[in-house]
C-alpha atoms as one frame of an Amber mdcrd trajectory, in Angstrom:
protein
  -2.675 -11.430   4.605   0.660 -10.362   3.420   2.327  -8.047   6.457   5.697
  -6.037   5.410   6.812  -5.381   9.315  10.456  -3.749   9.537  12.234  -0.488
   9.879  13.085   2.640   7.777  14.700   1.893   4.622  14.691  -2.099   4.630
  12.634  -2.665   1.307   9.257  -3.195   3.101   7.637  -0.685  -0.085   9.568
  -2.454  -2.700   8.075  -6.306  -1.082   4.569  -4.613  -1.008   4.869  -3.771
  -4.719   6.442  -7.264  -5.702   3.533  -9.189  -4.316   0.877  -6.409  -5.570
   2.038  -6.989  -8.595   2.405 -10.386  -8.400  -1.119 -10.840  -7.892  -2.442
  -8.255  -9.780  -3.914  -5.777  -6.840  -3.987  -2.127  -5.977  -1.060  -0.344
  -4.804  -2.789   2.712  -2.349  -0.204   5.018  -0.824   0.422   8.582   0.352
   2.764   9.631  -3.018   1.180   7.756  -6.180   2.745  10.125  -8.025   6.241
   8.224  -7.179   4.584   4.596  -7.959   6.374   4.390 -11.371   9.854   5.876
 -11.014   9.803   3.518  -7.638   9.024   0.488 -10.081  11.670   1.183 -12.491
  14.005   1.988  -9.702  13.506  -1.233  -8.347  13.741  -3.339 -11.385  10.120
  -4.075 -12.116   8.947  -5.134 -15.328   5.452  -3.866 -14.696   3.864  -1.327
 -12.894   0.163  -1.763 -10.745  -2.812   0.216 -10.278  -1.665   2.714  -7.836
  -3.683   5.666  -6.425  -3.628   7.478  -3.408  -5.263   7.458   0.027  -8.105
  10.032  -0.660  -8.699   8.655  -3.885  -8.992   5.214  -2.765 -11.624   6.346
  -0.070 -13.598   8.508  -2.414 -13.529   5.168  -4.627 -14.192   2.836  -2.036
 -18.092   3.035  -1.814 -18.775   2.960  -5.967 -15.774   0.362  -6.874 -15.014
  -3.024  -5.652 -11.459  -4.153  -4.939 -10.397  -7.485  -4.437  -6.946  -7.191
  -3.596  -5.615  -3.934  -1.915  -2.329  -3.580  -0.547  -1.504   0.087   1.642
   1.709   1.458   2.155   1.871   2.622   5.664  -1.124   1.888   6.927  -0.594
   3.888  10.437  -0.286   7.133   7.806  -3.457   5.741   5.789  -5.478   5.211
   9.225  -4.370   8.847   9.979  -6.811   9.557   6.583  -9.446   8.085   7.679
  -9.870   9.106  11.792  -7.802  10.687  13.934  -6.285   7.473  15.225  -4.939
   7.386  18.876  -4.075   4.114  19.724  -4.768   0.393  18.328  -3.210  -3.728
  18.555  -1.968  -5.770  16.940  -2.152  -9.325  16.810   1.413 -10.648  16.550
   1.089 -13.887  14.139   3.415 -16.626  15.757
């Protein structure tokens, strides 16, 4: 699984979409309406499918993804429940 782990304004969005991208997945995030100025902002020659959080959940149960990538996922978890607490495995 490809984990983006840093802090405010260090490029973990822009290394999300490179390796969406790179293998062709799903880009699901809270603003897909900035998806393509972000891409061209950052240089990319290509832009993914991108859609939001509620439309990826709506979706979710009549399409089958193979490769999703979320931006934020404490704001997407927020979407689906009202999420008080979870852990995280820290890979080594």
């Amino acid at each position: 699984m490809f984990k983006v782990i840093d802090s405010v304004d260090t490029g973990k969005t822009k290394k999300l979409l490179e390796e969406c991208i790179r293998t062709n997945g799903v880009f699901v995030c809270k603003h897909p309406e900035r998806v393509p100025a972000k891409c061209l902002s950052y240089g990319f020659d290509s832009i993914p499918i991108y859609m939001g959080y509620e439309e990826f959940l709506n979706k979710l149960g009549k399409q089958k993804f193979k490769r999703v990538y979320v931006d934020e996922l404490e704001k997407f978890n927020l979407v689906l429940f009202d999420l008080e607490g979870y852990t995280i495995t820290k890979d080594d």
